[in-house]
Structure formats: C-alpha cells, structure tokens
TORBAKE-599374 format. One record per residue (C-alpha): x, y, z negated; residue in one letter. Coordinates in nm, 3 decimals. Layout:
<nodes>
NODE,x,y,z,res
NODE,X,Y,Z,A
...
</nodes>
This chain:
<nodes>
NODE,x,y,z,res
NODE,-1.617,-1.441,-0.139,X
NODE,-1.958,-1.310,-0.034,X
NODE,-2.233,-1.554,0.116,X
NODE,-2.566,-1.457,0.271,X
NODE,-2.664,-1.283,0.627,X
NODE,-2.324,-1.136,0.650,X
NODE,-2.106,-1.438,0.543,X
NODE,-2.109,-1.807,0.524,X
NODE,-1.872,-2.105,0.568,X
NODE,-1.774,-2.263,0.877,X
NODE,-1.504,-2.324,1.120,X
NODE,-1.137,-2.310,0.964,X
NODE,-1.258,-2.228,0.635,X
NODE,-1.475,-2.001,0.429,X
NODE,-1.577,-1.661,0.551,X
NODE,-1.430,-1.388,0.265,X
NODE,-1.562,-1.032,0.316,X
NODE,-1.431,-0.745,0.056,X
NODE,-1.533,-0.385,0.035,X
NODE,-1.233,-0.162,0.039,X
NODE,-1.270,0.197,0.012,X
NODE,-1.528,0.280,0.298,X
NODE,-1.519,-0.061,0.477,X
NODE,-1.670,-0.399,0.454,X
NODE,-1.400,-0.601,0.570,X
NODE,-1.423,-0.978,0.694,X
NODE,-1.144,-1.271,0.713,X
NODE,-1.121,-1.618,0.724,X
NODE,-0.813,-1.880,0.742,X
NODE,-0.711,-1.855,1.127,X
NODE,-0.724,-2.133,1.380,X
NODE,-0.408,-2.334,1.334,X
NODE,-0.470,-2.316,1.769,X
NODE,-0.429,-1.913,1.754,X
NODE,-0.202,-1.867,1.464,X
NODE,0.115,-1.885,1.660,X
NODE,0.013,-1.613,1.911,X
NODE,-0.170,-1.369,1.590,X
NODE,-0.037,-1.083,1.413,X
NODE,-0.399,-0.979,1.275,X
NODE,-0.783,-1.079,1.298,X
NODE,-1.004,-0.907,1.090,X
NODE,-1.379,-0.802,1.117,X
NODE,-1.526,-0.477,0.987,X
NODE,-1.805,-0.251,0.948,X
NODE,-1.861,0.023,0.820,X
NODE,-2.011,0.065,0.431,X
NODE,-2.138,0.437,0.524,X
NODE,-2.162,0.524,0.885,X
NODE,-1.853,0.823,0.932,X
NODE,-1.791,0.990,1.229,X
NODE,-1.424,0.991,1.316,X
NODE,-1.149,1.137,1.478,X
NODE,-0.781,0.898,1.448,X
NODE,-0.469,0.859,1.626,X
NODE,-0.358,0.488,1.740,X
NODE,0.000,0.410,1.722,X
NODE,0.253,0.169,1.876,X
NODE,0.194,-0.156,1.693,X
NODE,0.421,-0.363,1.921,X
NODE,0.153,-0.599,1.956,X
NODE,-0.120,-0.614,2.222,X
NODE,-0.462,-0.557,2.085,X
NODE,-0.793,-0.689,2.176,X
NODE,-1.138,-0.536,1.998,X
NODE,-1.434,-0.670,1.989,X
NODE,-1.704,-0.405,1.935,X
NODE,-2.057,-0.549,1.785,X
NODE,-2.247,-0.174,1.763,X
NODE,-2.155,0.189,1.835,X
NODE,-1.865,0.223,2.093,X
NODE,-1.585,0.500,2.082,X
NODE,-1.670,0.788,2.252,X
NODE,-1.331,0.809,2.418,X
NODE,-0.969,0.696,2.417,X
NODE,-0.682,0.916,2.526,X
NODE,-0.303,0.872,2.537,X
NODE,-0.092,1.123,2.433,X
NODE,0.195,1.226,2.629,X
NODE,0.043,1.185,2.987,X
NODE,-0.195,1.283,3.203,X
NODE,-0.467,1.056,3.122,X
NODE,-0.813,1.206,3.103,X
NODE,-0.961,0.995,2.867,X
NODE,-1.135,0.687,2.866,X
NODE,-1.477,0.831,2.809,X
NODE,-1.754,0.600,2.649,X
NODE,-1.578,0.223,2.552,X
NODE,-1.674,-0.068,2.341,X
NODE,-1.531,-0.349,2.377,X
NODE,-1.137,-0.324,2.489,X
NODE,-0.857,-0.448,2.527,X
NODE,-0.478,-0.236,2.492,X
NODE,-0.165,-0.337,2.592,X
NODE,0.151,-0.300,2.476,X
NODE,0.199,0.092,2.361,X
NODE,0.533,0.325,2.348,X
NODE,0.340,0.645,2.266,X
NODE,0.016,0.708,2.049,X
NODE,-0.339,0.758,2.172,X
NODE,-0.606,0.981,1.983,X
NODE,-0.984,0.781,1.943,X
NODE,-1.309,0.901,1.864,X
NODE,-1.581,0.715,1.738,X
NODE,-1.973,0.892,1.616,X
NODE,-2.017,0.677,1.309,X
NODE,-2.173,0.298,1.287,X
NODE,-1.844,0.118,1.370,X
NODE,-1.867,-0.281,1.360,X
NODE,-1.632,-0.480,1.531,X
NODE,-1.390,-0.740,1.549,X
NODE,-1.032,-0.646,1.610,X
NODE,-0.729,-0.913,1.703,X
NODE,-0.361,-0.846,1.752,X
NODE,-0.174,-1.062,1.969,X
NODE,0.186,-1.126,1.971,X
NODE,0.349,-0.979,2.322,X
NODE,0.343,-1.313,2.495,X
NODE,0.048,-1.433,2.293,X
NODE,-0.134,-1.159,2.489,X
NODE,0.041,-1.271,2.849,X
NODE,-0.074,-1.593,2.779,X
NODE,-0.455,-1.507,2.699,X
NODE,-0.508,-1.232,2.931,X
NODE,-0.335,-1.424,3.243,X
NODE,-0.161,-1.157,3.375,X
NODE,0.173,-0.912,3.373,X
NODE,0.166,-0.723,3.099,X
NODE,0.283,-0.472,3.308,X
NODE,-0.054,-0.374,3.413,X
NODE,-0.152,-0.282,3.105,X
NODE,0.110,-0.087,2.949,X
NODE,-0.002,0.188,2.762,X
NODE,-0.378,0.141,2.883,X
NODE,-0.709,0.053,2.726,X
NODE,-0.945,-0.143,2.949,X
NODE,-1.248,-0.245,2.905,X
NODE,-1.292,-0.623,2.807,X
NODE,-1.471,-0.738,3.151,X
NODE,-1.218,-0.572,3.337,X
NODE,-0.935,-0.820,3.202,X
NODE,-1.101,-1.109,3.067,X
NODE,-1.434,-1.128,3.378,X
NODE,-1.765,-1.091,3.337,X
NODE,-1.804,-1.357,3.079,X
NODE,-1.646,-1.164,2.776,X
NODE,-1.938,-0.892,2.823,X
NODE,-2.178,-1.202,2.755,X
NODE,-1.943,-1.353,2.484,X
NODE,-1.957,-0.989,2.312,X
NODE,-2.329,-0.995,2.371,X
NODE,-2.425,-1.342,2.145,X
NODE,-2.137,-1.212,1.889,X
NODE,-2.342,-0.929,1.847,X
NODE,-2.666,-1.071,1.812,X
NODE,-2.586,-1.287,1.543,X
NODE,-2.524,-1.150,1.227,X
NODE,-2.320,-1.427,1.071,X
NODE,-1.953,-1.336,1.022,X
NODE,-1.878,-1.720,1.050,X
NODE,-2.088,-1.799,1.372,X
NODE,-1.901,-1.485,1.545,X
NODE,-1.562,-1.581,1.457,X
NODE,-1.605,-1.939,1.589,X
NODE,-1.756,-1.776,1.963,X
NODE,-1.445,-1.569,1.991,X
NODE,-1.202,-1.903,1.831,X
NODE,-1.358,-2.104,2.118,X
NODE,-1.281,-1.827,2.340,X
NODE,-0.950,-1.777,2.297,X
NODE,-0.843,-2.116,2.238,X
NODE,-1.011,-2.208,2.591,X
NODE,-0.860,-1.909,2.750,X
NODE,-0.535,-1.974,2.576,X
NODE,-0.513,-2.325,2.739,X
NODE,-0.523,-2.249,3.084,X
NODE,-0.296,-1.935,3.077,X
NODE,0.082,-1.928,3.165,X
NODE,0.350,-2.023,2.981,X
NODE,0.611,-1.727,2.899,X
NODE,0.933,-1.819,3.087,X
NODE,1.150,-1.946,2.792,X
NODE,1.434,-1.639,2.854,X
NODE,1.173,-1.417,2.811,X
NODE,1.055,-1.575,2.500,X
NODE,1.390,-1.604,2.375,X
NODE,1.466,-1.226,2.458,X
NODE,1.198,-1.119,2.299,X
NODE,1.252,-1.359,1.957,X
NODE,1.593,-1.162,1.952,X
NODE,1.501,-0.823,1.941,X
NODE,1.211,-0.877,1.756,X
NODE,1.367,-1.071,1.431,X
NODE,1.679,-0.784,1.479,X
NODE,1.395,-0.555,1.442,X
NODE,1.543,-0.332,1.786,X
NODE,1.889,-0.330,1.667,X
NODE,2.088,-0.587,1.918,X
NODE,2.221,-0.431,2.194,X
NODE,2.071,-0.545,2.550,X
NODE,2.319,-0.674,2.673,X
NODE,2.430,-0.892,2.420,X
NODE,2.021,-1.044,2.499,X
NODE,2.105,-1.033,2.830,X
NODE,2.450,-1.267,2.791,X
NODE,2.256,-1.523,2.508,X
NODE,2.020,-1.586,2.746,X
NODE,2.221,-1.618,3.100,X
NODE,2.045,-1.329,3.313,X
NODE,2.184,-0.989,3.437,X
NODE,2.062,-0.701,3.272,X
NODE,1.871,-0.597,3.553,X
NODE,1.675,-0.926,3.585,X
NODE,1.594,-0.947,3.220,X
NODE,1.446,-0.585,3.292,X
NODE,1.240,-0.690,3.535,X
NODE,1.140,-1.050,3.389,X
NODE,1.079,-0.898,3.029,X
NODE,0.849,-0.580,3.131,X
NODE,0.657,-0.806,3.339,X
NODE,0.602,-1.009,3.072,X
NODE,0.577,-0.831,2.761,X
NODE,0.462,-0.505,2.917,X
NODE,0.783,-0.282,2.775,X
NODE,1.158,-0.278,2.896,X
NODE,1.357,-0.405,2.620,X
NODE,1.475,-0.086,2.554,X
NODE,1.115,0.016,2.497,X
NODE,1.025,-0.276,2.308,X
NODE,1.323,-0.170,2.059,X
NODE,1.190,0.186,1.982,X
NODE,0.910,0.063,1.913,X
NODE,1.024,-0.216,1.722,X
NODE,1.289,0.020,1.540,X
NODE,0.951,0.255,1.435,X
NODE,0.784,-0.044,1.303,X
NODE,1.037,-0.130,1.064,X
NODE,1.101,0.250,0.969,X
NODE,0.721,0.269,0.869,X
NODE,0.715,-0.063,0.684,X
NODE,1.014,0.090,0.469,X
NODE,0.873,0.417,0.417,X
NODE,0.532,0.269,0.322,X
NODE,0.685,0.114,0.022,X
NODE,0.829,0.443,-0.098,X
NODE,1.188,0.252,-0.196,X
NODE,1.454,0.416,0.007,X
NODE,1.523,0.791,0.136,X
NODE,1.495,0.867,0.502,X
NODE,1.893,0.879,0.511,X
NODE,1.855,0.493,0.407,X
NODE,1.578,0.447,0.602,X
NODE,1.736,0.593,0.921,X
NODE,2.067,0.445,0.865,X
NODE,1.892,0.055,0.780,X
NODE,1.680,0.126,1.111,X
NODE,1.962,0.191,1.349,X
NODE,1.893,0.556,1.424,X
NODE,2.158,0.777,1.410,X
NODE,2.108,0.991,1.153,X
NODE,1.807,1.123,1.033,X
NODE,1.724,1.407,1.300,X
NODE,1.700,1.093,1.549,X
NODE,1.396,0.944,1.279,X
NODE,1.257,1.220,1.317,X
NODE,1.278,1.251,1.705,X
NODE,1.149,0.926,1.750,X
NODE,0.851,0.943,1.521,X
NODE,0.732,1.236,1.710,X
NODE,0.771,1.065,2.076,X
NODE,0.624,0.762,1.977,X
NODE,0.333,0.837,1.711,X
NODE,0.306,1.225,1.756,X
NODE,0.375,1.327,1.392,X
NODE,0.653,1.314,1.137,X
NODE,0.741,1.031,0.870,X
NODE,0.605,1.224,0.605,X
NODE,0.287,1.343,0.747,X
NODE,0.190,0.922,0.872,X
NODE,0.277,0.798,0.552,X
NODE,0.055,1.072,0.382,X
NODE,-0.254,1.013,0.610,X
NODE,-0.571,0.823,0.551,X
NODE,-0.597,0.525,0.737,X
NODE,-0.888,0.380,0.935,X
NODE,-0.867,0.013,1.040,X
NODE,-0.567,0.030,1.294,X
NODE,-0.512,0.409,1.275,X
NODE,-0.425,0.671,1.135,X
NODE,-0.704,0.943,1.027,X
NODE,-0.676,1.306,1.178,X
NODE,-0.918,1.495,1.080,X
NODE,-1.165,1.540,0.761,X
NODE,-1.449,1.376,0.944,X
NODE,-1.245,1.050,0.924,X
NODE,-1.381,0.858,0.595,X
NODE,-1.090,0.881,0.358,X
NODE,-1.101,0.545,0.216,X
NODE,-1.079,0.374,0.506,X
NODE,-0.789,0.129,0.517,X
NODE,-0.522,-0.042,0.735,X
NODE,-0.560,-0.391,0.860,X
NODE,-0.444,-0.692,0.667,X
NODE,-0.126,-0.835,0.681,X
NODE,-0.114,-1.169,0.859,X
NODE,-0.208,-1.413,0.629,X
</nodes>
C-alpha cells in the first residue's frame, strides 16, 4: 500500500495503488452497496505518458469511465457505419457485440467501473437498448450533474476522496433506479452461469414467457437479445480459457459450445476483429487490447473482481 498525495485511507477500506508495467493502478475494498451490481473498479494513470492506439472488446458488462485528465481523441465501432466519436472524456458504453478501436494522445488518468447488465439498467435508469453498442458521453446519460461530479473528482488528487464522490454517486443513483423485472433477472442468471450454452428456449420455458416476449423484455433490459448476450458470453469464456494456456482450441471450442474450431474462429473475428491467437498475444492496456507500437507495452488488463 502507498500513502501520500495519491493515496490514503478512507471509505470501505484502505486505498492500495501498485505500479504494474506502465501503469499506476488504484483499488480499494468495494462498497458492500455496489458490490452486487460490479464486475471491476479500478483507477489508473499513467507512469509515463504513451500515446495509444487499442481495440475495445465485448466484455458483456456495461462500462462506465471516469476520465480525470486527457480525453480519447475518438471512439469508433467496428463493423458499422459509425463515424467516430471524436473528442470524449468521460463515458459511458453499453452493452457491446462487436469491438470498437480508441485513441488516446498520452496522459491517461481515470477511473473505470464495470457494471453487471442489470447493474447498469438500474444505475443509468433507462433501456439498455439505447445504448447498445454506443459510447456516450457521461452528461448525456447520467444529466448535467456527473460533468460536475467528474469535475471535484478531478480536482482532488486523493485516490480515497475520489472513490468515495463516485461511491456516493452511485449508491444514490442506484437507489432510485428500477428494479430489473425478476424474469429478466432470472434469464439472464441462466445464460450467464451456463456461460451461453442453454438453449433459449429452454430460458424461455424456466421462466414462463414466449420466446418472443423474453426477446423483447431481455434486450430492453440488458441491451442484447439473448442470443447476443450468448456470443458474447460464449467469447468470454473462450478467452478466459485460452488466457491460461491449458487446453487446445479443439478443447477450447468444443468446452465453449462452438462447433468445431472454424466456428472459434468465426466468432472471434465478428465479435473482437482478430483471431484467438493474435488477442491472446497482444499487449494489453487497461480494458483493451493494444494495436499498434505506440501503445505502451506493459500496460495491463484490469483486475479481477475482488
């Protein structure tokens, strides 16, 4: 644990920031408030400022990011005819079945927090829908009060004082959304803990809707049909088991419910733009993978949940 003007104790518990590779990165015990509706919160800067150049893939998670200095330059999705976001700081993404390339001049410092599907309905307080596949900026979703929020985060430099703005935040924002509609919550605990392998229907028939309704109900309020979701869900897993280096790509296919291993393949290039052996070979920047040599090669991932 590091204490001083980056870090100190407060809140939920003590403030730990770690250097690893080219980023200072920043946790702390998450509200027990927030925890149910988290798959990540981490804060980060940048050791040496880096240009870089990364592609964002489908996380199955809705992310929000808190930016405390240099924005991106732009966001654009792959695979449609989106222009580009142009300058962005702060942001929020929903729910993604296809990657999006970033770009960021150097100086990075932010805050970024991955919400669980219905986590993310319930904070931003609307269908999910409407953000499919989109980045928005902050004030666009949460009003004009996250720009000020995002404005006394950043002019504080304690680590501990910014996490407990943004915990207040959320847990205020948290308490006066809506509640997921309990089929939809149930759907979506089904496919998610079969990891995208249960057929829809059989979702459909546990929890006593049509197919067609669950459609609707579900992409309104996760922001992906369940057949969507599943991909995605399906990629997840396949990455997870590739990461660790264990199992072939005929195992990995066959323990993923692809068909074989041409379908891996397939779906790795639909939904993050490259193949399983190029991702898992890539330098990672926090949430990304690195593209091109201006990207800082030490970079890392985000944290597992803790």
């Amino acid at each position: 644990m590091v204490l001083g003007a980056r870090g100190t104790t407060a809140g939920t518990g003590a403030v730990e920031i770690a250097r690893l590779g080219g980023l200072w990165r920043v946790t702390r015990p998450w509200h027990p408030g927030l925890r149910p509706h988290l798959r990540s919160y981490v804060g980060y800067w940048e050791a040496v400022p880096t240009p870089y150049e990364a592609r964002l893939v489908p996380t199955g998670c809705a992310t929000l990011l808190i930016s405390l200095a240099e924005p991106f330059t732009q966001l654009r999705r792959l695979g449609t005819r989106d222009e580009g976001s142009g300058s962005i700081g702060s942001l929020v993404v929903g729910l993604e079945d296809r990657p999006a390339i970033c770009t960021h001049p150097g100086g990075q410092e932010a805050i970024r927090v991955e919400f669980t599907p219905l986590g993310a309905y319930r904070l931003f307080g609307m269908p999910m829908s409407e953000l499919t596949n989109l980045a928005v900026e902050i004030r666009d979703v949460l009003g004009p009060g996250a720009g000020e929020l995002v404005e006394r985060m950043a002019a504080t430099r304690d680590w501990a004082a910014r996490f407990d703005l943004l915990d207040a935040a959320l847990l205020d924002r948290l308490g006066l959304g809506p509640d997921p509609t309990a089929e939809v919550d149930q759907a979506w605990q089904l496919l998610a803990g079969s990891a995208g392998t249960i057929p829809i229907a059989r979702i459909a028939a546990e929890v006593g809707w049509s197919q067609g309704y669950l459609i609707r109900r579900f992409t309104q309020q996760i922001g992906l049909t369940p057949k969507a979701s599943a991909r995605v869900l399906r990629f997840r897993r396949a990455v997870t088991l590739l990461s660790r280096g264990t199992a072939s790509l005929t195992e990995i296919s066959t323990a993923c419910g692809f068909y074989d291993q041409a379908h891996l393949n397939r779906e790795f290039r639909a939904i993050a733009g490259t193949t399983p052996g190029r991702m898992v070979a890539a330098r990672r920047v926090e949430g990304a993978v690195a593209l091109t040599r201006s990207a800082n090669s030490s970079k890392t991932a985000p944290a597992e949940a803790r």
